[in-house]
C-alpha positions in Angstrom: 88.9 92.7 127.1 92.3 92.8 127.2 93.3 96.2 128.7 96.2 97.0 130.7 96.1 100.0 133.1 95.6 103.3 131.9 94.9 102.0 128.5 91.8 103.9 126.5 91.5 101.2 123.4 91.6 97.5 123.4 94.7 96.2 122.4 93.4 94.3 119.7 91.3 97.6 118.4 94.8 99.5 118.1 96.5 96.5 116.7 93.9 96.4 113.3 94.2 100.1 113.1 97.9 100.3 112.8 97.9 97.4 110.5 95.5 99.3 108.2 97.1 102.7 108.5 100.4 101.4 107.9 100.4 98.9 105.4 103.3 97.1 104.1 105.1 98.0 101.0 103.6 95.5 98.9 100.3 97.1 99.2 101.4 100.4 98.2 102.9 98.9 95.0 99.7 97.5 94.2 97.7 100.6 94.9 100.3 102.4 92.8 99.9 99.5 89.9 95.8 99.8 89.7 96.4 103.6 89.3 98.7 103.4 86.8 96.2 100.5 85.2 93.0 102.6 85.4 94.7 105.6 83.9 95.4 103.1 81.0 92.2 102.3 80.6 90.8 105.3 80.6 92.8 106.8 78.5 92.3 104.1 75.7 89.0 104.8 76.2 88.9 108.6 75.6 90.9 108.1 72.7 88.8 104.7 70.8 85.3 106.2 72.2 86.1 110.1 71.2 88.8 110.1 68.8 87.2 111.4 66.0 86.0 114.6 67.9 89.7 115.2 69.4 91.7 118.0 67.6 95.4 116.6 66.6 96.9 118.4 69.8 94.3 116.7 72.5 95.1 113.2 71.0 99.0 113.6 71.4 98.6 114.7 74.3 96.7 111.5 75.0 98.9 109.4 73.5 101.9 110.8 75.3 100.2 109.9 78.9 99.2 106.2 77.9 103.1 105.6 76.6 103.9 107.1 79.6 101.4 105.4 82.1 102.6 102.4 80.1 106.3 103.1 80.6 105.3 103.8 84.5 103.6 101.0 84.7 106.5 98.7 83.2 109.2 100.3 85.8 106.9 99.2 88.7 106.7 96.1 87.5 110.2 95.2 86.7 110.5 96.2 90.1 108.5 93.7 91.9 109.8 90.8 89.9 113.4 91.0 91.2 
């Protein structure tokens, strides 16, 4: 292995642990961007599966959170393409 003196973890080891607990900002845009996605989707699912059953207040609400996920969602995107 390689370990220098005094060293408790292989080098390698510590090397795969700081990539995956600091990841690089693309990743974190993409995390954010499924979020924002899901929340879409589940959303426009609520409101096609159980939209009947809402009362006029629960569906605005609903409405307002997928224009905003959408609007969200547009921001992070116009972002990345620069």
């Amino acid at each position: 292995m390689n370990m220098p003196d005094k060293s408790y973890m292989p080098r390698g080891f510590a090397n795969s642990t700081l990539d995956v607990l600091n990841p690089e900002r693309s990743v974190i845009v993409d995390m954010v961007m499924v979020q924002f996605i899901s929340a879409i989707i589940v959303i426009l699912a609520v409101v096609l599966f159980k939209g009947n059953e809402l009362p006029a207040s629960s569906m605005s609400y609903y409405v307002v959170g997928l224009f905003g996920c959408a609007l969200m969602l547009t921001g992070v995107y116009s972002r990345i393409v620069r």
